[in-house]
C-alpha positions as a Markdown table, in Angstrom:
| # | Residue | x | y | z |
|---|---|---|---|---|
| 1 | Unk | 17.8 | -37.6 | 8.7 |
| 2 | Unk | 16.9 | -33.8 | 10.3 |
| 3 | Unk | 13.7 | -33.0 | 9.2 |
| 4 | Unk | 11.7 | -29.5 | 9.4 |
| 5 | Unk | 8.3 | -28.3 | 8.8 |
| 6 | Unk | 7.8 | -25.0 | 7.2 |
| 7 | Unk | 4.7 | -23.8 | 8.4 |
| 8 | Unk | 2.4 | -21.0 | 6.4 |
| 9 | Unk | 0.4 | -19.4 | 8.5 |
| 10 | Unk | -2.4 | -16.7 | 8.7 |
| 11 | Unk | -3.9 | -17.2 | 13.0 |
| 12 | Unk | -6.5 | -14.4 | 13.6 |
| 13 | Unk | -8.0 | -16.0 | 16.2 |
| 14 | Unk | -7.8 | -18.9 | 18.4 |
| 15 | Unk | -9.6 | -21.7 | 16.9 |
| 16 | Unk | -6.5 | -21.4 | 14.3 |
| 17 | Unk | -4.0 | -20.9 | 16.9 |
| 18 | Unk | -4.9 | -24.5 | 18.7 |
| 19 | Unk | -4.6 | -26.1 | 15.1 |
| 20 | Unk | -1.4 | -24.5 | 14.7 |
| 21 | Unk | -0.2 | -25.7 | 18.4 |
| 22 | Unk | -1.7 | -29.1 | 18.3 |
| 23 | Unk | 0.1 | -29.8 | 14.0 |
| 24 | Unk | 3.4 | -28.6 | 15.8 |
| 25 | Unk | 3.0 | -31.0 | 19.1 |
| 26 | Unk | 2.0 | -34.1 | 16.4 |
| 27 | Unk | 4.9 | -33.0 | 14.5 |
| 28 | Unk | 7.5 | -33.0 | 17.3 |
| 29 | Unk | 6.1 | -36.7 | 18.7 |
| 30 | Unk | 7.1 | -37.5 | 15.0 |
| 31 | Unk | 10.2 | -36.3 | 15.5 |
| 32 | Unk | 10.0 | -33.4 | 13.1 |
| 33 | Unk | 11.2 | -29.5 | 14.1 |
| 34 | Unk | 9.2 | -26.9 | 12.9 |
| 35 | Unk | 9.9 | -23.0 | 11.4 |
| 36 | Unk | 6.5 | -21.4 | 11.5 |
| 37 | Unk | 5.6 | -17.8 | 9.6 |
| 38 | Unk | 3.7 | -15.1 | 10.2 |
| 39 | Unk | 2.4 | -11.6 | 9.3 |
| 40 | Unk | 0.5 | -11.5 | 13.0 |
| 41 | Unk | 2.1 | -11.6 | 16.7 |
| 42 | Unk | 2.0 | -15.1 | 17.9 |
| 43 | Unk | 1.4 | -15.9 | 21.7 |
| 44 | Unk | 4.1 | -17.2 | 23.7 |
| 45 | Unk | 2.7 | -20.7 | 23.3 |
| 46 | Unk | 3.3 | -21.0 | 20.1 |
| 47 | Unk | 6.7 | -19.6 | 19.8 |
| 48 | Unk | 8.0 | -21.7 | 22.9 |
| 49 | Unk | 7.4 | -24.9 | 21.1 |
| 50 | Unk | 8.1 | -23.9 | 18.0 |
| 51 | Unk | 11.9 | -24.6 | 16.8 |
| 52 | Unk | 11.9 | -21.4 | 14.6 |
| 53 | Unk | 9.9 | -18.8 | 14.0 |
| 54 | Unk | 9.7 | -15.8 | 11.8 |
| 55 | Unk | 7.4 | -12.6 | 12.2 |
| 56 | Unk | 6.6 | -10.6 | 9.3 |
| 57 | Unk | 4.6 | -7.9 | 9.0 |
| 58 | Unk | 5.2 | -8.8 | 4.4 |
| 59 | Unk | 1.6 | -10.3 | 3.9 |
| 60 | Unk | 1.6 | -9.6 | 0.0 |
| 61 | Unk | -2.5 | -9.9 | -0.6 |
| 62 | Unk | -3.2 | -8.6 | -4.6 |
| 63 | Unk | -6.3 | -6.2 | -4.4 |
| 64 | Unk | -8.4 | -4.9 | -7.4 |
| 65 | Unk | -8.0 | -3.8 | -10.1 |
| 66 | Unk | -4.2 | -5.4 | -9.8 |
| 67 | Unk | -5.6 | -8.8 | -9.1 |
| 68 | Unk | -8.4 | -10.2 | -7.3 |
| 69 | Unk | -10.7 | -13.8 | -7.4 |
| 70 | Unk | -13.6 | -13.0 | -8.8 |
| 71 | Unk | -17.1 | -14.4 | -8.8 |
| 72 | Unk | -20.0 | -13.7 | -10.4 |
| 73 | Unk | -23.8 | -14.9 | -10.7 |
| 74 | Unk | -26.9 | -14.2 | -12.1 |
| 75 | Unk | -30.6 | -13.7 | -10.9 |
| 76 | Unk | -33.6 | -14.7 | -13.3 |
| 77 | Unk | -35.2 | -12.6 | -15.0 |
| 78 | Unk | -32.3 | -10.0 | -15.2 |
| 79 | Unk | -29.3 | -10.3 | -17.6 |
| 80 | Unk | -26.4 | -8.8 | -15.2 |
| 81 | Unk | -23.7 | -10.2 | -13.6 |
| 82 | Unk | -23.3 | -9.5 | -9.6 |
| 83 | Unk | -19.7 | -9.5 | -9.0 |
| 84 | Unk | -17.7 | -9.7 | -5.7 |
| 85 | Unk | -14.1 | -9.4 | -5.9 |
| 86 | Unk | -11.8 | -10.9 | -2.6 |
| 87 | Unk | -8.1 | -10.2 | -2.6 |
| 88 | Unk | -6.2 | -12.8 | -4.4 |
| 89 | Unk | -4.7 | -14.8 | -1.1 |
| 90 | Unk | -2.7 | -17.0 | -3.7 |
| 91 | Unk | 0.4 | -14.8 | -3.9 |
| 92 | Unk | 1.0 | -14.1 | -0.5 |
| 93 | Unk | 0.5 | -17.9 | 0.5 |
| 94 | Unk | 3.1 | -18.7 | -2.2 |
| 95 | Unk | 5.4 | -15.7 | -0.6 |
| 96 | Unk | 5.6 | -17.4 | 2.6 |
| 97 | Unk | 6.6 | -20.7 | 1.4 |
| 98 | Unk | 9.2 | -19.2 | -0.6 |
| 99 | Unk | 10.7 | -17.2 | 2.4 |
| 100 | Unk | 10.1 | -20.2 | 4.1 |
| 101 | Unk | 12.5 | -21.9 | 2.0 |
| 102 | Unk | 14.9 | -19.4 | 1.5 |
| 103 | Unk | 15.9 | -19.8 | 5.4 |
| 104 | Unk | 15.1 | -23.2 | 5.7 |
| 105 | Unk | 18.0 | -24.2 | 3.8 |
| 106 | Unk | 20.7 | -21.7 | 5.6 |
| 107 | Unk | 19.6 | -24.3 | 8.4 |
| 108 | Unk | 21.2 | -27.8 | 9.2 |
| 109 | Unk | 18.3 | -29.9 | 8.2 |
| 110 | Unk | 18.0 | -32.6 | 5.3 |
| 111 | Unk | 14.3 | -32.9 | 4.5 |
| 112 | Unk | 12.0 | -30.2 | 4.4 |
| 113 | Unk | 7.9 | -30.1 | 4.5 |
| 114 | Unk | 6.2 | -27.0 | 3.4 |
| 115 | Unk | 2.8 | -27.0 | 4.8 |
| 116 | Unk | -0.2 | -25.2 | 6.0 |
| 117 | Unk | -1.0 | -24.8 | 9.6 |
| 118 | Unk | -4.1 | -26.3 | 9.8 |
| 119 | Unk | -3.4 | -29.6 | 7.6 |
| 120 | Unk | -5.0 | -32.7 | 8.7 |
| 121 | Unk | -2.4 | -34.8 | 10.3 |
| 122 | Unk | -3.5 | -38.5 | 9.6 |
| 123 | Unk | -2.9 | -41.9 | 9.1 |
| 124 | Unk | -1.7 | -41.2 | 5.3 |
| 125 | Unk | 0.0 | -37.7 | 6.3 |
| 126 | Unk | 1.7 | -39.6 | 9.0 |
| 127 | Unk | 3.2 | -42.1 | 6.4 |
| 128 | Unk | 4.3 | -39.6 | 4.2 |
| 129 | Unk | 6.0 | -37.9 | 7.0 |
| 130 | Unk | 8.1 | -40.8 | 8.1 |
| 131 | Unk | 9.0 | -41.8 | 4.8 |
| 132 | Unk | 10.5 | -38.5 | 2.8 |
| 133 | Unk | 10.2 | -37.9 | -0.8 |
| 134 | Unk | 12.2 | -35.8 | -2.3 |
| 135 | Unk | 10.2 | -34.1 | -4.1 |
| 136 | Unk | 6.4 | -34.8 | -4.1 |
| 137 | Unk | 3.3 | -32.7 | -4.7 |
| 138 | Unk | 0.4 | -33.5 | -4.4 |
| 139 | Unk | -3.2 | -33.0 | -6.1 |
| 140 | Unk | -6.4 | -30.9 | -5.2 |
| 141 | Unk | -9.2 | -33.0 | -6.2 |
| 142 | Unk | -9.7 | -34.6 | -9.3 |
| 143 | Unk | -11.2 | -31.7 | -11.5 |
| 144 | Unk | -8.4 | -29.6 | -10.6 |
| 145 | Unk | -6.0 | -27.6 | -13.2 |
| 146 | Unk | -2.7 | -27.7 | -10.6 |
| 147 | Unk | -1.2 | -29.0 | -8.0 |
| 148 | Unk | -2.1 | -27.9 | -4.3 |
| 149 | Unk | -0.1 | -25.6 | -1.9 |
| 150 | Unk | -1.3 | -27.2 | 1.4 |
| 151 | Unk | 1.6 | -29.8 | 1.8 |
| 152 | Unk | 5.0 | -30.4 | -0.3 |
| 153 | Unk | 8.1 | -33.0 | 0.6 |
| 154 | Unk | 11.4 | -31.8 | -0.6 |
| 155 | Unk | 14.8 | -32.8 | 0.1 |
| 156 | Unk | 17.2 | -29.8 | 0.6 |
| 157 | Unk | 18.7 | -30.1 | -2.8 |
| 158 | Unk | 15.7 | -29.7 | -4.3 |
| 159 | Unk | 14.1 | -26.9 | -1.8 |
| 160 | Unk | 16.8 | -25.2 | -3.4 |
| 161 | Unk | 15.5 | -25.2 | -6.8 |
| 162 | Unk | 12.1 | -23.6 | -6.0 |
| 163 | Unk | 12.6 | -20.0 | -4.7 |
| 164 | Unk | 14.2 | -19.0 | -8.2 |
| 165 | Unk | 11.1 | -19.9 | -9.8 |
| 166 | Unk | 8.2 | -18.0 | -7.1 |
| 167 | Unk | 8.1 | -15.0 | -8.8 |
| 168 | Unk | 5.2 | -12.3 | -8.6 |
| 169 | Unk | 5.5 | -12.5 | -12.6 |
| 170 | Unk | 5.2 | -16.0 | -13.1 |
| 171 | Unk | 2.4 | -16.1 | -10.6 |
| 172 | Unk | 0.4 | -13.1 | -13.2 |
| 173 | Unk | 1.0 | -15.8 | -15.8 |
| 174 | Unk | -1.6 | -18.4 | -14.0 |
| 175 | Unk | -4.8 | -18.5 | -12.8 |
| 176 | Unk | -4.7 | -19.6 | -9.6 |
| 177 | Unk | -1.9 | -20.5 | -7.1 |
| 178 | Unk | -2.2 | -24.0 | -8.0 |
| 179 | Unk | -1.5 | -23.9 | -11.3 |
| 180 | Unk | 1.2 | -22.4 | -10.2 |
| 181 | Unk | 2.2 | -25.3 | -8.1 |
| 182 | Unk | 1.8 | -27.0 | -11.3 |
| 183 | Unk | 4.8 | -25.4 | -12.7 |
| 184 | Unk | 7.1 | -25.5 | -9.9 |
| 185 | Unk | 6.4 | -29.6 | -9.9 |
| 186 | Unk | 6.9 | -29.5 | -13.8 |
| 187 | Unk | 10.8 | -28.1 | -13.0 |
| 188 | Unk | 12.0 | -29.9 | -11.0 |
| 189 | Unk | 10.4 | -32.8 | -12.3 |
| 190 | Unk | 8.8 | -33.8 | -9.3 |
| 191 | Unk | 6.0 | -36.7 | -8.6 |
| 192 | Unk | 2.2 | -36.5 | -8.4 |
| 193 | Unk | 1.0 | -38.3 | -4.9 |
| 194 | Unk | -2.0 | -40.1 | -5.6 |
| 195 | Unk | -3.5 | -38.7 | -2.0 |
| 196 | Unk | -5.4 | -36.2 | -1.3 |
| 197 | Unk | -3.9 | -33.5 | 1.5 |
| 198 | Unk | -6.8 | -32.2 | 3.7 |
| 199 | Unk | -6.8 | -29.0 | 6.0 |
| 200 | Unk | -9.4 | -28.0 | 8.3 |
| 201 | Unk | -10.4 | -24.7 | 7.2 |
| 202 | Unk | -12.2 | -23.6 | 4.1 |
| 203 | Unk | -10.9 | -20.0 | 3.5 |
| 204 | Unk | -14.2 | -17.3 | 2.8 |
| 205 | Unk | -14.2 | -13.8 | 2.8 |
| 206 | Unk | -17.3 | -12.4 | 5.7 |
| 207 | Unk | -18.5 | -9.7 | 3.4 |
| 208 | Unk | -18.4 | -11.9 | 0.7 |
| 209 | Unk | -22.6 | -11.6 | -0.4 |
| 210 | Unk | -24.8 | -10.8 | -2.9 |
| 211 | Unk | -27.7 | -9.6 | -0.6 |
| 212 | Unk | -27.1 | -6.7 | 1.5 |
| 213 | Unk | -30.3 | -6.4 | 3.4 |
| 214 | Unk | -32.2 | -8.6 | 6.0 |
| 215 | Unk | -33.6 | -11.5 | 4.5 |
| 216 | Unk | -37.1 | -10.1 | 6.1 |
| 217 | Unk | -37.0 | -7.5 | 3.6 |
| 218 | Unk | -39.0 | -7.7 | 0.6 |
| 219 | Unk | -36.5 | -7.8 | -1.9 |
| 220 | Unk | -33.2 | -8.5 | -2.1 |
| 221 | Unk | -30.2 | -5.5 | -3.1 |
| 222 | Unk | -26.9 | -5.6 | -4.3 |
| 223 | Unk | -24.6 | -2.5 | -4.7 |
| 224 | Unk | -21.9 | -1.5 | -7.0 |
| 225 | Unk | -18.9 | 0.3 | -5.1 |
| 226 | Unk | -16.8 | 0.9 | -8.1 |
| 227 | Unk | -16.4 | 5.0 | -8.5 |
| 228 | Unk | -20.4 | 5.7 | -9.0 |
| 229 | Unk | -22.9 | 4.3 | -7.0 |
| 230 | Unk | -25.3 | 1.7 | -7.9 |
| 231 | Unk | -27.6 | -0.5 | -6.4 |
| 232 | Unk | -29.6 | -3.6 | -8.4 |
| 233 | Unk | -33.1 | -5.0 | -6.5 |
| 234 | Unk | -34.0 | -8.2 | -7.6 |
| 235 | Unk | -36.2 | -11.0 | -6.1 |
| 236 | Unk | -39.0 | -8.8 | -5.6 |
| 237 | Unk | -41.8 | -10.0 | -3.2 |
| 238 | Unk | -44.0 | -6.9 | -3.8 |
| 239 | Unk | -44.3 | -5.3 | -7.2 |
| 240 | Unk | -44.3 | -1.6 | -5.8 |
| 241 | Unk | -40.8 | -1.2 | -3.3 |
| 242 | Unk | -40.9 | 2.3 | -2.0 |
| 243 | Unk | -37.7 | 3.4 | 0.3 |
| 244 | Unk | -35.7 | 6.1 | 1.2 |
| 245 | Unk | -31.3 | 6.3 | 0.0 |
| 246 | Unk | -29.2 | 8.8 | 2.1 |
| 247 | Unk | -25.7 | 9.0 | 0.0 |
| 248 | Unk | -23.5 | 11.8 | 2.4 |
| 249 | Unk | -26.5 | 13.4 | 3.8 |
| 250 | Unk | -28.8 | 13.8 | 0.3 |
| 251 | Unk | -32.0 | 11.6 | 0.5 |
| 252 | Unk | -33.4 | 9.9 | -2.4 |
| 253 | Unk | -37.1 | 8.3 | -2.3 |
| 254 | Unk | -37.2 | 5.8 | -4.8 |
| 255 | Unk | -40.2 | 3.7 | -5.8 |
| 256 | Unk | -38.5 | 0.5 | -7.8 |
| 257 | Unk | -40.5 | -2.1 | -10.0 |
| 258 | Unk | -39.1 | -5.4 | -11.3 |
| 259 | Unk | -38.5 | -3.4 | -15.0 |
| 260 | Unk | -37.1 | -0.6 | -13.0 |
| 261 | Unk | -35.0 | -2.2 | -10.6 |
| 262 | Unk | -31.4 | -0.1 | -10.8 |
| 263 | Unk | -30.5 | 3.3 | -9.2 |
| 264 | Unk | -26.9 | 5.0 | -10.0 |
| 265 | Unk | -26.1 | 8.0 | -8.0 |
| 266 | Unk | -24.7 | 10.8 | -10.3 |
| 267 | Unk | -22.5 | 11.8 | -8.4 |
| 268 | Unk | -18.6 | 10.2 | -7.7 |
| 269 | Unk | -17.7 | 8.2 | -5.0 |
| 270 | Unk | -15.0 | 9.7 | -2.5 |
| 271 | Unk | -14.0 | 6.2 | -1.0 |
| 272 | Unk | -15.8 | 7.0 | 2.6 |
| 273 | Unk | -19.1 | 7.5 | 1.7 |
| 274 | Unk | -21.9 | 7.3 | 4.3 |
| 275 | Unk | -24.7 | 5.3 | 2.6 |
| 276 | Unk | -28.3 | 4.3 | 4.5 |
| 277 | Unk | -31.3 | 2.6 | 3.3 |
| 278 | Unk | -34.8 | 3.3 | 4.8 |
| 279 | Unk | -37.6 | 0.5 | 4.1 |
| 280 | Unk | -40.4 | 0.0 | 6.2 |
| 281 | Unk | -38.8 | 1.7 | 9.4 |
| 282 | Unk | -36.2 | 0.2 | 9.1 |
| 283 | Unk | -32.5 | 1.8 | 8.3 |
| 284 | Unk | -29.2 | 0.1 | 7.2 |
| 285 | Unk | -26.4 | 1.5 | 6.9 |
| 286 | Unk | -24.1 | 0.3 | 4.3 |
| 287 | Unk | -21.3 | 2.7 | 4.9 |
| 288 | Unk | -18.4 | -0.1 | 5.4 |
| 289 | Unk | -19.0 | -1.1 | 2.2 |
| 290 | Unk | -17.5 | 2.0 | 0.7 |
| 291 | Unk | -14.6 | 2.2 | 3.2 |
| 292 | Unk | -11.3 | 2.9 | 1.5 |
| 293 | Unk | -9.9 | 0.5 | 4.4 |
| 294 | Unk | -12.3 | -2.5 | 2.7 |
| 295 | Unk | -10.2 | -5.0 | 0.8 |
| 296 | Unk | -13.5 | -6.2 | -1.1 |
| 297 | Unk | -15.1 | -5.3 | -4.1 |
| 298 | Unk | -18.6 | -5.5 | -6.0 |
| 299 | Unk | -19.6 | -4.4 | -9.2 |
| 300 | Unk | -22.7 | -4.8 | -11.7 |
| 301 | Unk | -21.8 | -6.1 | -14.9 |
């Protein structure tokens, strides 16, 4: 039996590179080929050990307001909600699988494992490898409302079946990619592996925060980016914060109290502001946060 990994991928840097090169290495001493995708140039090591390999500059991330994962908290003894919205990753992971798929099975293969680059290749991974399902899926953890999207085994008559069914409309209609996954096991009437699939890397956004000054300070800010700006102090240390905004060259000098602990500019945002804040001597300058080249948004709800 021909067997070939379809390998998602997303390598910005090296520490994901050397998982990627080390999974397809393991893979090949298992005998297994590999296709590999991706939206970024890979080195020549990769692509010299790799059977296949597509390059695609399609990376299909869903932004806000279209789509986003969204988080929120709250922050005693205030009633709003701090929201960060990250692009919705979900999608474009499910894209690559499916165009994964679509050329995998123009290929002289039999057995097919869609997969993640940086899966955890062990003792029950190995198993599964050497002993194809045709069509298993596999769980998140226990709490979980789908199926997840780091590992599948599918025969080529049934890696048929799936791209029909990965549509950007279907995936409005869930949640989350997984439930998703959900669906496409529900179709073909696939099985549930009692094992958990591991990978090494735990996906989260850098700007991803809810404090946007120095912890040294003596509160703590969060700012609203959506077409008027807003910023929400909370976790006051002192009862009396005086500091200085600068929104486009106008200054502000704002004195903020726990029960008046929100200043909106009136004006609109143009989607490159230049925003600084003065306290104590010191100035930040929050000015990437209102990039129109940001993929990241937060909000006060």
């Amino acid at each position: 039996m021909k067997k070939l990994a379809l390998i998602n991928t997303y390598c910005n840097n090296w520490e994901r590179l050397n998982l990627l090169h080390n999974n397809i290495t393991k893979l090949k001493e298992l005998g297994i080929d590999s296709l590999v995708y991706s939206p970024l140039p890979l080195p020549k090591e990769i692509t010299e050990i790799a059977d296949f390999t597509i390059i695609s500059k399609e990376n299909p991330l869903l932004r806000w307001p279209e789509r986003a994962m969204t988080s929120w908290q709250t922050f005693n003894p205030y009633p709003e909600k701090l929201v960060v919205a990250v692009p919705d990753y979900g999608w474009a992971s499910l894209y690559q699988y499916k165009k994964l798929i679509e050329y995998a099975i123009t290929l002289d293969y039999d057995h097919f494992y869609p997969m993640i680059y940086d899966i955890v290749i062990d003792e029950t991974l190995i198993n599964i490898l050497n002993n194809p399902h045709p069509k298993l899926f596999f769980n998140i953890d226990k709490s979980s409302i789908g199926l997840a999207n780091n590992f599948l085994s599918l025969s080529k008559e049934n890696a048929k079946k799936l791209p029909p069914l990965m549509v950007k409309e279907k995936y409005f209609e869930c949640s989350i990619a997984e439930e998703l996954m959900l669906y496409l096991c529900n179709s073909i009437e696939g099985k549930i592996s009692p094992y958990f699939i591991k990978d090494e890397i735990s996906e989260i956004h850098p700007l991803q925060t809810r404090n946007f000054v120095p912890n040294h300070f003596d509160f703590n800010l969060f700012i609203d980016t959506t077409k008027k700006f807003k910023f929400f102090i909370y976790n006051f240390k002192q009862n009396l914060i005086n500091l200085t905004l600068k929104i486009n060259g106008e200054n502000f000098d704002l004195t903020l109290t726990p029960e008046n602990n929100i200043f909106q500019y009136p004006n609109d945002l143009t989607g490159d502001d230049h925003v600084q804040i003065t306290y104590n001597n010191q100035t930040i300058d929050l000015s990437q946060f209102y990039s129109s080249k940001i993929d990241i948004s937060y909000w006060i709800d």
